[in-house]
N, C-alpha and C positions, 0 to 999 in steps of 0.2 A: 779934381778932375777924375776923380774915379768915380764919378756916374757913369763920364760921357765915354761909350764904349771906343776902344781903341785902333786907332786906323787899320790894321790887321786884323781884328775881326770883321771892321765893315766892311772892308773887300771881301771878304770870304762870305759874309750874308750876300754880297750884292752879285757874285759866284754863282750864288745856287737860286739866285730869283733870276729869271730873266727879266730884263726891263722890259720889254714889249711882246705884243702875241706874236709879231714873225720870231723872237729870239725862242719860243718856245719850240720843244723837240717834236718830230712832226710824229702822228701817231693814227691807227688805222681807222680808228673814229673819223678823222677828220679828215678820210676819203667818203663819208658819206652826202651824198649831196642832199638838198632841200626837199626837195620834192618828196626822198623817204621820209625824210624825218616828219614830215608834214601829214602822210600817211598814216604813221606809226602815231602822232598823236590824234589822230580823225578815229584813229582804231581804238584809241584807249579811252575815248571820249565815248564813241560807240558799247564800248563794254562797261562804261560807267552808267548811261543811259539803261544799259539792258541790267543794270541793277534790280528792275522791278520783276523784272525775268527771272532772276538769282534766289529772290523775296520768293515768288512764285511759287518755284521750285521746291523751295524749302518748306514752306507751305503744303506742296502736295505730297510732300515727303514725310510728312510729320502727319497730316491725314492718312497717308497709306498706311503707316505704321501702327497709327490707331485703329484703320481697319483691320487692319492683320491680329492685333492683337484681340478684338472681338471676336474675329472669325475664329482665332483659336479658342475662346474661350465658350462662342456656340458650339464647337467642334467638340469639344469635351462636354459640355453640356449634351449636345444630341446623340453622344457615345453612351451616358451615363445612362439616356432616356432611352436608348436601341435596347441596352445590356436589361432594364427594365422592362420593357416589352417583352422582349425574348423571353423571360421568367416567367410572365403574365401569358403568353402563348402555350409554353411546356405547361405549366399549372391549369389552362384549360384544354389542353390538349390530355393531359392524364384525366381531368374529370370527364372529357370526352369517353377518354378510352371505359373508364369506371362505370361511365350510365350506361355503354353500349353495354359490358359486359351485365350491368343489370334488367337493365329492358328484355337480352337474350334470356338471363338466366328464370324472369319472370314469365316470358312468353313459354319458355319450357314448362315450369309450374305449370302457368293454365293452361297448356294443352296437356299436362298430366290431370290438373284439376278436371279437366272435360272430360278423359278418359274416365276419370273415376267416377263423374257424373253420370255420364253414359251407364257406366257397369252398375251404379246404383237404381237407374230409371228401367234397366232392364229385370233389374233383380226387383223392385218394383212392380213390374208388367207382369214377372212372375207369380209375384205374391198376389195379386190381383186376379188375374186366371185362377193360381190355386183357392180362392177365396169364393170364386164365380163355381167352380168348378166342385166345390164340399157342401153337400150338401147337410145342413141340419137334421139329424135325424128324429122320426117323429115322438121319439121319447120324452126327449126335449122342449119338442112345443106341445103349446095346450091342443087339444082336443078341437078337430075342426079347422083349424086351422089349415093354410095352405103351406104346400112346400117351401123353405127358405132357403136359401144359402149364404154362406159368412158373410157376402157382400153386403148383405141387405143389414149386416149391423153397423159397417162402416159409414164415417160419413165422408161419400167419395167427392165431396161437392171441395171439401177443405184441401184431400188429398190434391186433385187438380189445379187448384189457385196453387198450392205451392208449388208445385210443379210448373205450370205458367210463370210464375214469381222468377222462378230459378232461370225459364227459357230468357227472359223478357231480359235478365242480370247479363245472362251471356250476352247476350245481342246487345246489349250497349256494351259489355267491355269490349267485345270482336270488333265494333264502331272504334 
């Protein structure tokens, strides 16, 4: 008989079971009536339903994030290409500044070139008068012959074309 447990402890189990639901101790659960509980499961049924909704979510959440993470990565990308631009700008913005100051420093040249052309075409005009102007004296020439003067050895036909030449040069660089 030492299996069968002994009359004192099975009182003492049968103690602490209640035999039936009324012997049970009453507790605030079971002030709730039907209709919540019935609720409370319509509701959980609901939010199990809206599981696709959950899915969803999780979904857009994990697309957004993948956006975001592009966004930063064009965002660094189109920082790198600004910060290259910006270089590419200053770098033509100094050869900007370099041709202006060339183009100035050229146009000065030729209008100093033109001045000295001028000074030349006049000292020119000069030489030309005083060549009109000397006359041969008749030691010089043969016998019979008529008066000459310097001009008449030059050949003034050459002299003009380069002179036109030079006019014709200016007038298309001033274009």
């Amino acid at each position: 008989m030492a299996n069968s447990p002994s009359p004192a402890s099975s009182s003492q189990f049968s103690r602490s079971r209640p035999s039936s639901i009324n012997d049970r101790p009453h507790s605030p659960a079971d002030d709730v009536p039907v209709e919540v509980l019935v609720e409370h499961l319509l509701a959980a049924k609901r939010s199990l339903s809206s599981m696709n909704l959950v899915l969803r979510a999780n979904d857009l959440a994990t697309h957004g994030r993948l956006l975001h993470e592009e966004a930063v990565i064009l965002s660094a990308q189109t920082a790198f290409l600004q910060r290259g631009i910006s270089e590419q700008v200053r770098i033509l913005l100094r050869i900007r500044r370099g041709m202006t100051r060339a183009y100035d420093s050229g146009k000065r040249e030729f209008k100093s070139l033109l001045r000295t052309l001028d000074g030349a075409n006049n000292k020119l005009e000069s030489t030309l008068k005083m060549l009109r102007d000397t006359v041969v004296e008749s030691v010089f020439r043969p016998e019979g012959e008529e008066p000459k003067s310097l001009i008449d050895f030059v050949d003034e036909k050459s002299v003009d074309g380069v002179r036109d030449a030079l006019k014709e040069s200016v007038a298309e660089l001033q274009v």
